[in-house]
C-alpha positions in Angstrom: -1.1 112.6 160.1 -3.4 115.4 160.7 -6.1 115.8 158.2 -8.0 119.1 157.5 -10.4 119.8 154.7 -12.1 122.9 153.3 -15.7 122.8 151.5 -18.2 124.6 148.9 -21.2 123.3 148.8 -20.9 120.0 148.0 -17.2 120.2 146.9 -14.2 119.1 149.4 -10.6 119.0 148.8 -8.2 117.3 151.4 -4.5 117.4 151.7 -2.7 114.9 154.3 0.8 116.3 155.4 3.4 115.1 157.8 2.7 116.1 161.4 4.8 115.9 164.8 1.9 114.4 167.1 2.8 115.4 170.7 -0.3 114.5 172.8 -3.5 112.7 172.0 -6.1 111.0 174.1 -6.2 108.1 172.6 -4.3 105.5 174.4 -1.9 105.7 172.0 1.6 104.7 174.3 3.4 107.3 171.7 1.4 110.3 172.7 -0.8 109.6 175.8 1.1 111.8 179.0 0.3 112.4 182.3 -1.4 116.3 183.0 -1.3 118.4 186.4 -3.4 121.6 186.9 -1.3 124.8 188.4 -4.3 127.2 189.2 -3.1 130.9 191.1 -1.5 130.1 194.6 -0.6 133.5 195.6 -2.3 136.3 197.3 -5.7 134.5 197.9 -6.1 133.5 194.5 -9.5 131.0 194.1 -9.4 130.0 190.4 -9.8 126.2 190.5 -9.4 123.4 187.7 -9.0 119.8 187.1 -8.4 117.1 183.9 -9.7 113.9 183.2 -9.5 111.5 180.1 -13.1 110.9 178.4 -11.6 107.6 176.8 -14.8 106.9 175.0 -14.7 110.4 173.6 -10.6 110.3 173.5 -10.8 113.6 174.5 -8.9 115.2 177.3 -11.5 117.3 179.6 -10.6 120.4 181.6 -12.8 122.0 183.6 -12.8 125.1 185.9 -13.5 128.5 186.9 -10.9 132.0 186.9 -11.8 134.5 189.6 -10.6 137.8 191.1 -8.1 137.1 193.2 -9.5 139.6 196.0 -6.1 141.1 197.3 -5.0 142.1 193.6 -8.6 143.1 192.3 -8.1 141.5 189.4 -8.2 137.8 187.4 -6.3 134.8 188.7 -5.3 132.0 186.3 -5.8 128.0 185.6 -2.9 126.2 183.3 -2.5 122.3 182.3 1.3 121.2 182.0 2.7 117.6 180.8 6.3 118.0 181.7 8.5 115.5 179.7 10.5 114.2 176.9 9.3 115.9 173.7 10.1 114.8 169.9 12.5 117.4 168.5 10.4 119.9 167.0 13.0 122.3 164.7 11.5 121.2 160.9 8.1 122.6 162.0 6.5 125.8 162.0 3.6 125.8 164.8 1.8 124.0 167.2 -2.0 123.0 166.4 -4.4 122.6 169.1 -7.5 120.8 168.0 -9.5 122.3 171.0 -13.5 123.6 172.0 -15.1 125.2 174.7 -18.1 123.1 175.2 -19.6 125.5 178.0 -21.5 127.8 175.5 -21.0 130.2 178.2 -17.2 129.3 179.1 -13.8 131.0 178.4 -12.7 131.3 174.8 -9.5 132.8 175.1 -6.4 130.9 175.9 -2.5 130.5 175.4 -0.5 127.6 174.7 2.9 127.2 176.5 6.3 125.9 175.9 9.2 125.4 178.4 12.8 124.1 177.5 16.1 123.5 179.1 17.5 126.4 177.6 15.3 129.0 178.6 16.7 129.4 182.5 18.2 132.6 183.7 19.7 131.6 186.8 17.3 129.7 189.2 14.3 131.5 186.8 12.9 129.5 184.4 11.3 131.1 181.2 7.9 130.1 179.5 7.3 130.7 175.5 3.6 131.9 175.5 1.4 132.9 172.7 -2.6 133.5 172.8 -5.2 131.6 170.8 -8.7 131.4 170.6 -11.4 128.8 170.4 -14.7 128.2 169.7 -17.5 125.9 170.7 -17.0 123.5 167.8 -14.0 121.4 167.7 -11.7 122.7 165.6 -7.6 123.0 164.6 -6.3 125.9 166.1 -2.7 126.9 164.5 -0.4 129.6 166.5 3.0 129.7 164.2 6.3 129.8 166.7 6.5 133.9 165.2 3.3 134.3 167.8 5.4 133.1 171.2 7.0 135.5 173.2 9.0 134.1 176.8 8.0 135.5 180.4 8.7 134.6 183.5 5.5 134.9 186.3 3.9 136.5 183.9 6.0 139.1 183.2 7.7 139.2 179.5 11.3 138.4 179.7 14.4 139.6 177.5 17.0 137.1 178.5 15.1 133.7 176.7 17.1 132.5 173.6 15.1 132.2 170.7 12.4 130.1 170.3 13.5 128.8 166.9 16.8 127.5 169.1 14.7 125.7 171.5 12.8 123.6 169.7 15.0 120.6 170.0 15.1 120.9 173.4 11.1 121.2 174.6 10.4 119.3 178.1 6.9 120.6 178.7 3.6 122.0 176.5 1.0 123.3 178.4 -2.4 125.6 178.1 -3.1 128.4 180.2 -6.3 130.9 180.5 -5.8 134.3 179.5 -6.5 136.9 181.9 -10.4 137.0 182.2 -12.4 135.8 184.6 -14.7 132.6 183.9 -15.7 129.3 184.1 -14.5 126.7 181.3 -14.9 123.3 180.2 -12.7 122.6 177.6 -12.4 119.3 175.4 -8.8 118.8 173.9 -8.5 116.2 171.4 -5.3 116.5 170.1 -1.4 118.5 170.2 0.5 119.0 167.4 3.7 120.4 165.5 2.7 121.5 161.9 4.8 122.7 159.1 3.4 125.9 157.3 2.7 124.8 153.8 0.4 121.7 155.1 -2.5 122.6 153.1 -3.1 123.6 149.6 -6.6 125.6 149.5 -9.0 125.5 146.4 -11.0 128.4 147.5 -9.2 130.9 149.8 -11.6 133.8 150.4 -13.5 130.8 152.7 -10.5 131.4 154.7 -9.7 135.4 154.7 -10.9 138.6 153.9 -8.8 141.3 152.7 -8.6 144.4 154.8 -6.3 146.7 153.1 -4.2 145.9 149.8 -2.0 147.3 147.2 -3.7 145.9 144.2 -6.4 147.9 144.1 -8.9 144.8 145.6 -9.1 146.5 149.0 -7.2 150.3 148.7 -6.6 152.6 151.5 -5.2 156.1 151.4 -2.2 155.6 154.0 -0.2 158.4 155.8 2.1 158.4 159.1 2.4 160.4 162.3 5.2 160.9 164.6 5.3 161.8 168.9 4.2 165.3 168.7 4.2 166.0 172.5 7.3 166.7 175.6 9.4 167.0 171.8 9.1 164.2 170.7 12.0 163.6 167.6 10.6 160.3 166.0 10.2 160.7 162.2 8.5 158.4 159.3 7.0 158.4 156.1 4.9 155.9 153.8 4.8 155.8 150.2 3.3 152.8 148.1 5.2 151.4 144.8 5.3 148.1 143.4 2.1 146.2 145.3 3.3 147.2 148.7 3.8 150.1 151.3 7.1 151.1 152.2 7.0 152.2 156.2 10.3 153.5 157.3 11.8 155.9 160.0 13.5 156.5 163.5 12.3 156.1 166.8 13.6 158.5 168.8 14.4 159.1 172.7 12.3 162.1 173.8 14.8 163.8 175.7 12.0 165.4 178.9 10.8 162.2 179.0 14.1 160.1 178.2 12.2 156.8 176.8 11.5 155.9 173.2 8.6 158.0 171.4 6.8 156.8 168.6 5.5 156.6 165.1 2.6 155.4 163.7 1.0 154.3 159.6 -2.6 154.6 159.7 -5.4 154.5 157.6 -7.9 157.4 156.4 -7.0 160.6 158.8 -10.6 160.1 160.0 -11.9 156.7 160.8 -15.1 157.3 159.9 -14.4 157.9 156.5 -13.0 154.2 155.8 -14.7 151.6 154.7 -13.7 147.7 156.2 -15.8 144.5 156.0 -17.2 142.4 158.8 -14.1 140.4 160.2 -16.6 139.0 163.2 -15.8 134.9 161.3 -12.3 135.0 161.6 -9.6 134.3 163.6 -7.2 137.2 163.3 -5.1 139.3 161.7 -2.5 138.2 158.9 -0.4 140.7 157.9 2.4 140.1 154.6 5.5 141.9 156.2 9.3 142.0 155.3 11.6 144.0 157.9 14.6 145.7 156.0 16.8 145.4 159.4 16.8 144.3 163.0 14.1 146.9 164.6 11.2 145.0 166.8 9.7 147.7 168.2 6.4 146.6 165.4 2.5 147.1 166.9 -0.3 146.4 165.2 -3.6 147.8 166.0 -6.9 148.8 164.5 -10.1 151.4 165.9 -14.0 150.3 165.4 -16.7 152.7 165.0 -17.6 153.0 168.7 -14.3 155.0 169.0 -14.1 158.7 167.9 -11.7 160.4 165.5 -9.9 162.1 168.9 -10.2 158.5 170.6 -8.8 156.2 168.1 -4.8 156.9 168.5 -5.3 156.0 172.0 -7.6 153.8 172.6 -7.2 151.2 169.7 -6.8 147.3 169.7 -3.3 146.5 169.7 -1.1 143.4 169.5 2.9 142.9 169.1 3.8 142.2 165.7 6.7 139.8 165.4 9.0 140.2 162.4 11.7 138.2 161.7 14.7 139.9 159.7 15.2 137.6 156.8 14.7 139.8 153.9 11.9 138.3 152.5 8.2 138.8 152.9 6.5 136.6 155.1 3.0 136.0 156.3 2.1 136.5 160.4 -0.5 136.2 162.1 -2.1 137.6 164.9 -5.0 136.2 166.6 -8.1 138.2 168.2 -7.0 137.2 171.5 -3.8 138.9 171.5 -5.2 142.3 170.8 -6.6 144.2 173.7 -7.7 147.7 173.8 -6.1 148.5 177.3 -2.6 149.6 176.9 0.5 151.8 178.6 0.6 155.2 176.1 4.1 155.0 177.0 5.0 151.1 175.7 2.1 149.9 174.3 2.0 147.2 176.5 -1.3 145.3 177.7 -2.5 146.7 181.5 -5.1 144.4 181.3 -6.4 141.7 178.4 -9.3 142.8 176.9 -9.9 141.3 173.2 -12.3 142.6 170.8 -15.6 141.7 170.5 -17.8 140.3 167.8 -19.2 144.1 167.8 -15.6 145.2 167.6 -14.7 143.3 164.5 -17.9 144.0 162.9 -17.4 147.8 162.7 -13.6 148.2 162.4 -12.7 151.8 161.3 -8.8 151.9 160.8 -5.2 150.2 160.6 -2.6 151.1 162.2 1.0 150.2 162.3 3.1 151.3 165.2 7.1 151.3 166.1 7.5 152.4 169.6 8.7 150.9 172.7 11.8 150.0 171.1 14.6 153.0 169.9 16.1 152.9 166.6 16.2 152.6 162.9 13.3 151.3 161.0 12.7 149.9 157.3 9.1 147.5 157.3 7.3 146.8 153.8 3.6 145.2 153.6 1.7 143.7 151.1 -1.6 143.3 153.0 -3.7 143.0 156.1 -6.2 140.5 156.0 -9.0 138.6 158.8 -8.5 135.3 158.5 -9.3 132.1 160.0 -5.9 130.7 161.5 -5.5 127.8 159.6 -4.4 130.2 156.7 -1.6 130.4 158.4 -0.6 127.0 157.3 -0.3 127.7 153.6 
């Protein structure tokens, strides 16, 4: 049973739900397993790590440092794998990891991995990955199954079946570093599969702040741009009715340069006339989405006030945003660590992690929603982009 509560002063109300416990470090026979270290073994890589139990503490302890690897001039990596029989793992909908950083100077950005006998493609075997962050208290950290995307050496991968169709089938979890250079002394106390509507919350502006809405609490004036350059065809338009915005359009091959172009649904033309709150406490981005079809092409990204009105297109935080097409709205969440501001203008896709800052989420100065990447028909609706902290995800 995992056990989370939520306070106000003196007030606290606690919910107990059914968990899937995977790995604890207890001595519990269910859930103690044995833990190797894989650190970068290729081109000179240097980044070094090892685990031990704390049994006093029942915590698991991994320590080590991610450095340049000098040939590639740029970060090498540490991960922790327990290969193995895993519970089946289909009626959740995440994986907590009830994590801290106790070097106040060490890594805070991470991933959590899954592996399974479906995901091979040949002799390549495929890892589900998705990023999370922690802090230097010991907390849950929540990363729903929508958050996972599989790669193979790094390197995301189209040929993985669905996670959703794998879950029964899991035979390692593991945690990785994620891209920057560091030491890192992390305490793990616990692993475990959580569904969503775990916990009922009294007060839950503890947990988010509104960003943008439809109901007048945080309004935005919204408006969309298409690929105006080497004739670019991409159209869209935005129009709000009934609580939410309606985002819809086509991504369009530019024929000079014969790749998808892109469209994007933005906030206030010029950044420096919107208005957002400090998101610094939280742990992400949740965003109240339903997409009317198959497209995935979906971005999300937001600008902060050290970036110009000519800069912000370009040079904005971005992050995948995974939409299932089930016809309903649904809540997904995006944490800080999988936004960097270091992208391909052509795909969107990360050259290099680099989350925002505390600065950065202090002073944001639009939202933006992007299709690109990806050619084709779109039809997305949203209700509202919020911070929050990531166990509002659960609800």
């Amino acid at each position: 049973m995992l056990r989370l509560c939520f306070s106000v002063a003196l007030w606290c109300s606690c919910v107990e739900a059914a968990t899937v416990p995977i790995a604890t470090f207890d001595g519990s026979q269910a859930t103690t397993r044995a833990w190797e270290t894989t650190n970068d073994p290729v081109m000179g890589g240097q980044s070094e790590s090892s685990f031990t139990v704390d049994a006093a503490r029942k915590v698991g302890v991994w320590i080590g440092e991610v450095k340049i690897v000098p040939f590639l001039e740029s970060p090498g990596f540490c991960n922790l794998q327990s290969p193995g029989l895993y519970p089946d793992l289909s009626s959740m909908d995440g994986m907590v990891v009830r994590a801290r950083e106790a070097n106040s100077e060490g890594l805070l950005q991470y991933n959590v991995m899954l592996m399974s006998k479906g995901a091979k493609h040949g002799w390549q075997s495929g890892v589900y990955e998705a990023n999370f962050s922690i802090t230097n208290k010991m907390e849950d950290h929540f990363v729903p199954w929508s958050a996972f995307e599989c790669s193979w050496r790094g390197q995301k991968v189209s040929w993985c079946p669905e996670l959703n169709s794998q879950l029964k089938e899991i035979n390692s979890v593991g945690l990785g570093t994620s891209g920057t250079p560091g030491p890192f002394n992390v305490e793990i106390e616990s692993v475990s599969a959580v569904p969503a509507p775990m916990v009922v919350l009294a007060l839950d502006s503890l947990n988010h702040i509104d960003l943008a809405t439809f109901d007048d609490k945080a309004p935005h004036k919204w408006h969309s741009e298409n690929d105006p350059v080497m004739g670019g065809q991409s159209s869209s338009s935005i129009a709000v009715a009934g609580g939410y915005a309606d985002y819809k359009g086509s991504t369009r091959i530019v024929p000079s340069l014969n790749a998808p172009g892109f469209t994007i649904a933005l906030t206030e033309g010029a950044p420096f006339f919107s208005k957002f709150p400090d998101a610094s406490s939280m742990d992400g981005l949740t965003v109240s989405v339903r997409n009317l079809g198959n497209f995935t092409g979906y971005k999300i990204a937001f600008c902060d006030s050290r970036i110009n009105f000519y800069r912000c297109q370009f040079q904005s935080f971005k992050a995948d945003l995974p939409v299932q097409a089930n016809g309903d709205f649904q809540d997904v969440f995006v944490p800080w660590a999988s936004f960097s501001d270091k992208w391909d203008a052509a795909t969107g896709k990360h050259t290099a992690e680099s989350p925002p800052t505390k600065t950065n989420l202090q002073a944001i100065s639009q939202l933006q929603f992007w299709t690109e990447a990806v050619e084709g028909d779109f039809h997305l609706q949203f209700q509202y982009v919020r911070a929050s902290k990531a166990s509002q995800a659960l609800i």
